[in-house]
Structures are given as C-alpha cells and as structure tokens.
N, C-alpha and C positions, 0 to 999 in steps of 0.2 A: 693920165686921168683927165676928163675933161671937168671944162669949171665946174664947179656944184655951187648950187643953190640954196638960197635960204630954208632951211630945213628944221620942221617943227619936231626940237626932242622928244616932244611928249609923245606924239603921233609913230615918233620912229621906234622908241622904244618900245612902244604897245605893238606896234606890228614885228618887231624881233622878238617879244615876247609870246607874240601869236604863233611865228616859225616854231620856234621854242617848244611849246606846247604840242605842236603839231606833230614835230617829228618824235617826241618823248611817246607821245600818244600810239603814232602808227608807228616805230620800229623797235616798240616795248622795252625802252633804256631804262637804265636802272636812274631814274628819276632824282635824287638825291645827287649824283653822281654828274649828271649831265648840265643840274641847273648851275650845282658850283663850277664847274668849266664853264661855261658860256660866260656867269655875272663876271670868271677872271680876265675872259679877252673879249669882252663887247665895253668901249671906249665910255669914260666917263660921261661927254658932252658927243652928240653926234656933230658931225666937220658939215658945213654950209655947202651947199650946191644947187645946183640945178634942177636934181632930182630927190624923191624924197621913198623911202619904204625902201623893203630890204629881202635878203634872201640868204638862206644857208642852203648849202649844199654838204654831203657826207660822201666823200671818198666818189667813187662812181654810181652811189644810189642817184634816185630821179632827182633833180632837181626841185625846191618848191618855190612859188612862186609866189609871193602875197595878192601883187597886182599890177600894170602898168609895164612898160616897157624897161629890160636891163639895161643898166648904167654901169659907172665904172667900179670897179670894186674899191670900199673904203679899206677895208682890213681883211687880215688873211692871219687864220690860226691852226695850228693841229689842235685835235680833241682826243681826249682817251678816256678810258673810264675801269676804274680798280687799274691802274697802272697800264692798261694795252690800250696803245694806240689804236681808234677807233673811227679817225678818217682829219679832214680839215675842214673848218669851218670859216666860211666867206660869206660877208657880208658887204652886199650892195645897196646903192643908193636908186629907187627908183622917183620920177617924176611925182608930184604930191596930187592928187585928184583933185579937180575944181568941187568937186561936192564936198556939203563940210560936214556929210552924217555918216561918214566912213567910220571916223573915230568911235562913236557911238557905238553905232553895230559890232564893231570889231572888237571894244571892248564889252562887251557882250560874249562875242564867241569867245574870247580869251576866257575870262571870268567861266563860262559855259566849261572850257576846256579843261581849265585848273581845278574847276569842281571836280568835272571828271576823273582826273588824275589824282587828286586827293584820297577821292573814294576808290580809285584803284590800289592806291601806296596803302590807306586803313585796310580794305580788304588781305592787300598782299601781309601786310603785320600781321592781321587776324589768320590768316592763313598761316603764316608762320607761328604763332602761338599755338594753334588748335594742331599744326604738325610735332608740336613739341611737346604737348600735351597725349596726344597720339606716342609718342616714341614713349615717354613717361610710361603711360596706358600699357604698350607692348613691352615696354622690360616687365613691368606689374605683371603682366600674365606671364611672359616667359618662366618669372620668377615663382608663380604659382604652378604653372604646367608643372616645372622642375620639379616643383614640393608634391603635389599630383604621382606624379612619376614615383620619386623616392616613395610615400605611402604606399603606392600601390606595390609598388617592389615590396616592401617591409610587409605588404596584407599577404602577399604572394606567396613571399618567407616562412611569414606567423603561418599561414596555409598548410604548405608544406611540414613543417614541424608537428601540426597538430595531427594531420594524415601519417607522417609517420610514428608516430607515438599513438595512434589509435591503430593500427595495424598491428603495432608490435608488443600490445597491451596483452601481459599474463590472460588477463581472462577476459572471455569473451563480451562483446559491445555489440550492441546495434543501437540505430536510432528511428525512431516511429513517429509519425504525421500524427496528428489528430483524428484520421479515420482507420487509426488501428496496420496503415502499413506499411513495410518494412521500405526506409528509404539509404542505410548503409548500415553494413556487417562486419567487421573486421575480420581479419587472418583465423585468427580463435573459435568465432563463433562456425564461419566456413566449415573448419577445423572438424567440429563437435558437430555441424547437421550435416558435413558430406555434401555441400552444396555452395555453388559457386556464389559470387553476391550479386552477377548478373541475375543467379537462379531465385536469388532470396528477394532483390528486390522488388517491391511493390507486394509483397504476396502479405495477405492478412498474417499479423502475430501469430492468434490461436491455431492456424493450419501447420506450423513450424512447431510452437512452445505451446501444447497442448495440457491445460493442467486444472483442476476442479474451480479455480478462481478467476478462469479468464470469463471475461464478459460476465461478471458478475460486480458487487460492487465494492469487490475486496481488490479486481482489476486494478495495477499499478495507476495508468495511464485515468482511469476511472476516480480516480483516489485524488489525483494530479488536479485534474478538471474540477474538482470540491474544494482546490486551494491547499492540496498537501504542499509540502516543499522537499519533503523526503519521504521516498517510502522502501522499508525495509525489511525483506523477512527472511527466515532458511524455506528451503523445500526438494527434495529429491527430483530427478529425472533423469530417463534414460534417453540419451540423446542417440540419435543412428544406429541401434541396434547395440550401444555399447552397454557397457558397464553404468549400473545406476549410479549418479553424481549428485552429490549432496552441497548444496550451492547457497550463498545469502547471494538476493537479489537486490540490487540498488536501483535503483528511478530514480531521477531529479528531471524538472523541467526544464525545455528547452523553449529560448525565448527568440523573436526576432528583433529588430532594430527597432523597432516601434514596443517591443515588451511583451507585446503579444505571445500568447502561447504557439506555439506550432509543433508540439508535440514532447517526447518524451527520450532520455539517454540511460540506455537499459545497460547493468553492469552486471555481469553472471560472474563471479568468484566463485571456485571451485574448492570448496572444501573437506574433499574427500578424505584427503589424506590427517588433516585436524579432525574430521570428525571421525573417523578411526583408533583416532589416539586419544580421543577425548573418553571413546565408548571403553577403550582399553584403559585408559586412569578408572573411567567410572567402576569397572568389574573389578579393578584392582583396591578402590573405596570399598566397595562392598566387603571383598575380600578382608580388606583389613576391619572393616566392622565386626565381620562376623569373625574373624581373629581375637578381637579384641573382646568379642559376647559369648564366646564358643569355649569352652575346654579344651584344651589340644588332646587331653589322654580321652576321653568318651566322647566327644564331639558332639554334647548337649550346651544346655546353655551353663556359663560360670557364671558364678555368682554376683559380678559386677551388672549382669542381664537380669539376675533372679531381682536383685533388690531396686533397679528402673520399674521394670514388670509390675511388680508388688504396688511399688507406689502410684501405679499407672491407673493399675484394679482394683486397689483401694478407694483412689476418688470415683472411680465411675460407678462402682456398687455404693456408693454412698449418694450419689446423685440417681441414682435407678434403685434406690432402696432394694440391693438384692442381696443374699446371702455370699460371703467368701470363704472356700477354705483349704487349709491347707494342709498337705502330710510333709512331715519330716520321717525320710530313712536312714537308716545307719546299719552296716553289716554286721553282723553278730561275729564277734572275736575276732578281726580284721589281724590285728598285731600278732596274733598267734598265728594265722594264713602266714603272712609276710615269713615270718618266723622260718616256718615248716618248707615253703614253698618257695622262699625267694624274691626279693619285687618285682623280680620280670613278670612272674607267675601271677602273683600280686596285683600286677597292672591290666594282664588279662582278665581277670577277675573282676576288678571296676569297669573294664569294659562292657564283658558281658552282663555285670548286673542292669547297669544304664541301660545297655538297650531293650532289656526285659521292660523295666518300670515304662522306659517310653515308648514301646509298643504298647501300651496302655491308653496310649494317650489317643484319643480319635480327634478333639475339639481342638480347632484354629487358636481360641484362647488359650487353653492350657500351656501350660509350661514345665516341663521337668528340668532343673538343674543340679550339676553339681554343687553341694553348698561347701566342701571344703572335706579332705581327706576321705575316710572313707560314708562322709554322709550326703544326702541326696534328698531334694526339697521338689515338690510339687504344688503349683497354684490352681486353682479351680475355680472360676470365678462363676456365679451362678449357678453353683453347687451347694446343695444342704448338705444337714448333718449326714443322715443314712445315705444317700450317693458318697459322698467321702469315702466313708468305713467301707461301702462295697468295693468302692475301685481299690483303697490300700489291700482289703484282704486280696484284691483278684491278685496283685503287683506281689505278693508277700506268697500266694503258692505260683505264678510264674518263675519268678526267682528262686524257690526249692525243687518247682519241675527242670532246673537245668541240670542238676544232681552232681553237681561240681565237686569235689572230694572235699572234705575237709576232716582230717582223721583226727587231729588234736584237739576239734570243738568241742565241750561241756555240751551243748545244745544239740547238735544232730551231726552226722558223719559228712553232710550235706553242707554247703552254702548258703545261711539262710537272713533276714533281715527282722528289724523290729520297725516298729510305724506306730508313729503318735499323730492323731490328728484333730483339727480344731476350725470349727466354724462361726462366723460372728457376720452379721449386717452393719459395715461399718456407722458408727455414728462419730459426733465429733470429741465424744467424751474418750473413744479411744483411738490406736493408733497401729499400722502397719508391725510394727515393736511388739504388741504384746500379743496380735495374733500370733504371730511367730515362736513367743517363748510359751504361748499353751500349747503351741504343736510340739514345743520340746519336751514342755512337759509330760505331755501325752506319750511321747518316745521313753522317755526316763520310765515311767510306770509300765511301759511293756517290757522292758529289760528287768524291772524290778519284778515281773510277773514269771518271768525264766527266758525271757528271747521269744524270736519266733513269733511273734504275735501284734495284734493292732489294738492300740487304747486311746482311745478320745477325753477330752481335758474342756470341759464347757465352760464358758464365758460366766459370773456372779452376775445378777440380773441389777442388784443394786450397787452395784461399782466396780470400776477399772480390776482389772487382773493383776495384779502383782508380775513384773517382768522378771 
C-alpha cells in the first residue's frame, strides 16, 4: 500500500456514503439490508494518505468510481444480504480534489439520493400494505364467491324440489302472467287438456279453461288485480272431451323480488268423487226426511209433518187474513175389518183409503196425513167453509166407489169413512189446538148421525172453542 495522505473523514465518509447510495439505488438492494452491512465494515476513522475518496466494487459488477485516480485499497470485505453472500465490498482511497465545492455538491447528490431511496423504501411498505390489503380483499371475495356458490347451489335445490312437487301435484296447476297467458302447466293439468306444456304455454287461459266468468269481473286473475288475496269457488268442466269434473278453483298471487305482481297460481282440485258422495248423503238426507215425515204403511204424510204443516199455515193465514180448514177421517168400523179380514187385509185397506182421499188433493199447499191408526187429517189452507164440505164429501163417495167388502159393517157392506170438518181465520185469540178438536168434533157428530157422512162444527163468534 502506498503512503496515504491526510485524509478528510468528513469528505470520505460523505463520498462512501454517495457509493452507498448509488449502488442501493442502481442494483435495487434490499436497502435496510445493505446499509447495515456497509456501517459494519466501513472503519471507524478513515487511515491518512495521500489519496482521498473512495470506491466499492460488488463481485464482478462495473466498478463505481466517485472521482480521481485509484489508489491502494484501505479495506476489503464480503457483503451479503438476508444471509447470501452478495459480492465484496473494497474500499479505496482516491487523491482529494484541489476544489473545495466538491463536498457541497456531493452532499447535495447524497441527500438527493437518500431522498430518493426513502421514497422508494415508503413506497415499497405502501406497496406492501396495499398487497396485503389486496390478499385480505381476495380471501373476502373468495369467501363470498364460496357463499355465492353454496346459495346458488341451495336456490338450484329449493328449484328443483319445487319443480318436482309442482309436477307431481294431485291436481292440476298452471301459472299465468298478467296478460292472461299460460306460462307453466304441470303433469295434471297436461293430463286433463291432452296438451303438452310446450303446447299450453303462452296461449290465453280462456282458449284452454273456457267458462262464463273468464274475462269477466268474477275472473280469478281480475279479482287478484283489485287486491283479492284468495280467491275461491266450485265449478264443473269438461276437460278434453272427458267426463264433466267438478273442481274448487284456488288463485293466490304470485309475486316477484320486488313484490310486484306478476301474475297468478291457479290450483284445479278435482272433486268429483266428493261431490258424488256429497250428492249421495244429500238423497240419502232427503230420504231420511221424508222417512222421518212419511208413513211407512200409506206413504202420505205422518203426523209428525201434519202438526209442523199446521203450525206453518196457521201463522201464514194469520198474517194473509185467510181462512183455514181442516177435515179429520176415520174408517167406519175399522176394528170389526181387522177382525173379519185380518191385519194383512187390514193394512191394505189403510192403503187403499189414503190414496183415494189424496187423490183429492190437486193444490201444492194441501196436505193429507195419517193422523194415527185408522184416522186421516187433511189441511186446506185458503179454503172456506163450503170448499171444505165439497172436497170431504168428493173424499167420502171416492172411498165408497172402491166397493172394498166389508160384510160385518152396521153401516154399508162397503168400506166407508166419516169426516168432520172445521174452518176459522186464524186470529190470536185462538190456536192450531182447537181448530183441530172442532174438526173432531165435526167427525164425532157424523158417527153420531150413523157413519158415512160429513158434519161441520163452526167456530162461536164470541169466544174460543172448547178443546
């Protein structure tokens, strides 16, 4: 090494830290890294010479040069950085410039440099936060995509389930837009029109379900549109030439994501088979009605009907101020028939009288009933007195034109009856009760007269009848 020269540290230090700088700068080191290696092997005091300024070199990269002519080398080190050796670092001593504004300037570029490098190291953090911030960001969405994904899978599912369960729905379904056309059909309804749902869809409701309320403002979907929320009724139709089907129709609205209407969910239940069995209780109601109103032996009315009846046409001829009246029959010497004849015999006999007296009968209102063994009551509601007596006597030679034997009668050889009858305009002073027991009484006095015959029993103008 040749002598060296007095050498100003300031001066040297600032131009190793210029190299410094320089190579950090052009061969993009990881800065942190490079400046603590250098401050560990660049000497406390720089050694006196001849020469002054300095130079690193890295491995075989270019040489850099601050300024002035090379000298002999003060120190010699290896550099590495994050643990790998990264080249050697030699530092020379060059002669010091006769100018004394080197320092100046050069402290200047240094300072210039370090800036730079600053704002490189903040940027590079910044960069490193905003990428980790980024990674952050990308799990966040992956983590969404994922959840994305699972819903839609789960909408996919819900999808499917609800397609299969509208397909394989008992009764027929379609679903309708707001201008009336058919946008899906299920299995069922296919089924019932003979028609694919390629074929059904799009096509107007009333061209398929044709029925006196479409387009009208009994129309489901029309009902809907005024704010129904249900709307439900029965109605028959014959679908594809089949058999008529008796169905209750359900509508409910169908909404979209926003609430909106978009149309209507039409549900055909077929209740054919109910309402066959409904129609069979109902005859079977009836039947037990008129079981329970009817006679079984003469199949007129019994008398649990005669006395509803009564008190039926009693209030109304009280309210229509009209006249009421009634005949009571009774067979002439019944118990002697029985007797002679037998009750088989007997029974025909009550038959045949019944249906004499109520072939009598032409008017809707009237009523013939059994009243109870061999006697027989008739109601007449806006009948007088002389129409009464005319119908009992017609009832009284029908019933002797049958010429029915009766050999053991006091009265005639024949089957014949007595009739008592009695007319009144209800008022409220009297009552269903004693029209009835003047029509007995009117019967008692034709038996007391010798049979055979009709006697009338009139109301006292100034007080109730005696029952």
């Amino acid at each position: 090494m040749k002598e060296s020269v007095s050498l100003n540290p300031s001066l040297a230090e600032l131009k190793c830290l210029y190299a410094i700088t320089l190579l950090a700068e052009d061969r993009n080191a990881s800065l942190d890294h490079l400046l603590r290696e250098v401050v560990r092997i660049i000497p406390s005091a720089w050694p006196a010479g001849t020469a002054a300024g300095g130079r690193i070199r890295i491995d075989s990269l270019e040489e850099i040069f601050l300024h002035g002519q090379e000298t002999d080398r003060v120190q010699s080190s290896d550099f590495s950085v994050n643990g790998t050796k990264r080249g050697t670092i030699d530092i020379f001593l060059t002669r010091e410039p006769e100018t004394g504004n080197n320092s100046s300037i050069l402290l200047e570029e240094v300072a210039e440099r370090l800036g730079r490098l600053i704002e490189q190291k903040e940027a590079r953090d910044k960069f490193a936060e905003l990428n980790e911030e980024l990674l952050q960001t990308n799990e966040q969405l992956e983590h969404i995509i994922a959840q994305s994904n699972s819903i839609a899978i789960e909408a996919e599912i819900a999808n499917i389930e609800l397609t299969q369960i509208f397909n394989t729905s008992a009764d027929a379904m379609w679903v309708i837009n707001t201008d009336y056309h058919i946008q899906r059909a299920n299995k069922k309804l296919q089924q019932l029109t003979g028609k694919s749902e390629k074929e059904l869809r799009n096509q107007l409701c009333h061209q398929i379900f044709s029925h006196p309320m479409c387009q009208t403002e009994k129309c489901p979907l029309h009902r809907i549109r005024e704010g129904a929320k249900v709307v439900e009724y029965d109605f028959e139709h014959r679908f594809n030439q089949a058999d008529t089907l008796s169905c209750i129709l359900t509508a409910t609205p169908l909404r979209g994501l926003d609430q909106e209407l978009i149309g209507i969910v039409a549900d055909f239940k077929d209740i054919s088979d109910r309402k066959k069995a409904e129609d069979a209780l109902h005859q079977a109601n009836l039947k037990l009605q008129r079981l329970a109103s009817i006679d079984g032996l003469t199949q007129i009315a019994n008398r649990r009907q005669f006395d509803e009846v009564l008190e039926l046409e009693w209030r109304r001829m009280q309210r229509e101020k009209l006249p009421l009246s009634l005949i009571m029959i009774d067979i002439d010497c019944f118990k002697i028939y029985n007797d002679t004849y037998g009750h088989q015999q007997g029974d025909a006999c009550l038959q045949a009288v019944a249906r004499a007296i109520a072939g009598q009968i032409k008017r809707p209102a009237d009523l013939v009933a059994r009243y109870g063994g061999e006697e027989f009551v008739v109601i007449l509601p806006n009948t007088e007195k002389e129409g009464a007596l005319y119908l009992a006597e017609q009832m009284r030679k029908e019933v002797q034109a049958l010429y029915m034997p009766h050999k053991n009668s006091p009265v005639c050889p024949e089957v014949t009856v007595s009739l008592g009858v009695s007319t009144i305009v209800p008022v409220p002073n009297y009552s269903p009760e004693q029209l009835l027991a003047h029509a007995d009484h009117g019967l008692y006095q034709a038996k007391e007269a010798g049979r055979n015959r009709v006697r009338h029993t009139p109301f006292l103008a100034d007080a109730p009848a005696e029952g």
